[in-house]
C-alpha positions in Angstrom: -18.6 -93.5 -0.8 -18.5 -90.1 -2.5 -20.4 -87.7 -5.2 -18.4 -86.4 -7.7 -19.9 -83.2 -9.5 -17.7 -82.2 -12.2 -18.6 -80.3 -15.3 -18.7 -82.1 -18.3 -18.2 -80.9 -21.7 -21.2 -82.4 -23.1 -23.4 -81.1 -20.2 -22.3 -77.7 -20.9 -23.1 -76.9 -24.0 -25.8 -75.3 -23.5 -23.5 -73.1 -21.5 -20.5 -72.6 -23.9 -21.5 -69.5 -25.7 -22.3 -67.8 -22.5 -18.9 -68.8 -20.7 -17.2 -67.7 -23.9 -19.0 -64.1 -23.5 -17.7 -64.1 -19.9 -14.0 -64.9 -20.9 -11.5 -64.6 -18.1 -14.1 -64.7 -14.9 -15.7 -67.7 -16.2 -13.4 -69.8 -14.1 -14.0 -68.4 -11.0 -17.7 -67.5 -11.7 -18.6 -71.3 -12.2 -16.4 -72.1 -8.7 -18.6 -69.7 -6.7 -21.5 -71.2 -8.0 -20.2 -74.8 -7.4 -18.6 -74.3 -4.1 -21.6 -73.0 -2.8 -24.7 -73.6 -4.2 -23.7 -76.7 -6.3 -22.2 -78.6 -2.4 -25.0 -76.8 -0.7 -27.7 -78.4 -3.6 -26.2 -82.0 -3.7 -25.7 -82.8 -0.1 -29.2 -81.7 0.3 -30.6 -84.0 -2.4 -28.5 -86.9 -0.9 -29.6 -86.5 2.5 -33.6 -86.5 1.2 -32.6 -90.1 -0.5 -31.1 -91.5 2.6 -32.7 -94.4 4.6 -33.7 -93.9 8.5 -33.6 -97.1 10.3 -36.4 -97.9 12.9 -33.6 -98.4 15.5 -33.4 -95.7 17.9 -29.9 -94.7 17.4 -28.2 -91.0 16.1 -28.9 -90.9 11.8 -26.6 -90.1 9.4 -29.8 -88.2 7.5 -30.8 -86.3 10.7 -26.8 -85.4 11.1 -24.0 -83.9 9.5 -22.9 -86.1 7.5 -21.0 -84.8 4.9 -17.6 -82.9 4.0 -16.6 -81.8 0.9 -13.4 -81.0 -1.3 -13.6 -78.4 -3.8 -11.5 -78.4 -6.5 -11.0 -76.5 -9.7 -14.3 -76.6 -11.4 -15.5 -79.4 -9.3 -16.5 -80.7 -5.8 -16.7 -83.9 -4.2 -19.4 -84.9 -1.0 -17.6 -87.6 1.0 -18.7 -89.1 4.2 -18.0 -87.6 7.2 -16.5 -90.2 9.8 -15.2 -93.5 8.3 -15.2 -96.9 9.9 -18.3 -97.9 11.8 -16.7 -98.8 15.0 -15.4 -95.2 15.4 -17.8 -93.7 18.0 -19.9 -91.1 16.1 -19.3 -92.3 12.5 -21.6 -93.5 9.8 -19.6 -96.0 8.5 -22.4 -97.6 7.0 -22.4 -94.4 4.1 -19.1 -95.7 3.3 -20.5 -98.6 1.1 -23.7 -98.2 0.6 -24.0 -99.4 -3.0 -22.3 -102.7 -1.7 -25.1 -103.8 1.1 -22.3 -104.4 3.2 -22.9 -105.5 6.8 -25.7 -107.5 8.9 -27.8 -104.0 8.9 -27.6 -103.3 5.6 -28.3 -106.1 3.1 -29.3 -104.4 0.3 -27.7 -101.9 -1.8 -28.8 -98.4 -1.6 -27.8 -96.0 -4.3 -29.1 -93.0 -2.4 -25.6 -90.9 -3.3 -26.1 -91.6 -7.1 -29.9 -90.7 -7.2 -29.1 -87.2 -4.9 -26.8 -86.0 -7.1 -28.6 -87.1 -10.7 -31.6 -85.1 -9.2 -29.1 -82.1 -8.3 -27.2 -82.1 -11.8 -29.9 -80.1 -13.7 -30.3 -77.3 -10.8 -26.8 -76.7 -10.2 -26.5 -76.1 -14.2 -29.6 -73.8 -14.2 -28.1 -71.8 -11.4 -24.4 -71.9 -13.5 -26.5 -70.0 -16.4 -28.1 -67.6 -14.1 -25.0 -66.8 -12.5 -23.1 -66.8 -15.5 -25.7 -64.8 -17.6 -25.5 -62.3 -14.4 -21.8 -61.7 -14.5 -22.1 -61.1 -18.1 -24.7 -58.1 -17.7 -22.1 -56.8 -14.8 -19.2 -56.7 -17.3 -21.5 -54.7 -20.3 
């Protein structure tokens, strides 16, 4: 299972007139902010949604779960690990949504509601930082 964070055009328009202003370091102004605030923010807000079983056992929530790929003007959170019967995985966050497995017979959309709840602050901090580059150049 993974987050996707990718900037939409119809989530940004708020920001178009000020990444216009910005022109040539809008690009790599909105990676900074992505590739480090933006994975910091959304792995954060995934790991508060995550379950913690009453087993006593090593949690994927108390852990480092994550990895992520950064891409041009995006990111993705993936899983850390992969199958469950790798020593020292959580292969359970693999299909989460699905209620896979004997452990896990419900579906848990914690990945979706972490990075819903992380959309809007990664945006606000994209203006600020955008809006601060701007005075820099003038």
């Amino acid at each position: 299972m993974s987050a996707r964070f990718q900037i939409d055009y119809k989530d940004v328009d708020r920001l178009l007139q000020k990444i216009s202003q910005l022109g040539d370091q809008a690009e790599k102004t909105i990676n900074e902010v992505l590739h480090t605030f933006g994975v910091k923010k959304v792995v954060r807000d995934i790991t508060k949604e995550m379950p913690i079983s009453k087993r006593q056992k090593r949690h994927a929530k108390l852990s480092t779960w994550s990895r992520a790929e950064e891409g041009n003007l995006e990111f993705v959170v993936k899983a850390a690990g992969g199958a469950a019967n790798k020593r020292g995985s959580f292969g359970y966050l693999v299909f989460p949504n699905e209620g896979r497995g004997p452990s896990n017979p419900l579906e848990q959309r914690f990945m979706e509601t972490g990075l819903y709840r992380a959309t809007n602050p990664v945006l606000d901090e994209l203006g600020r930082a955008i809006e601060e580059q701007i005075t820099k150049e003038l």
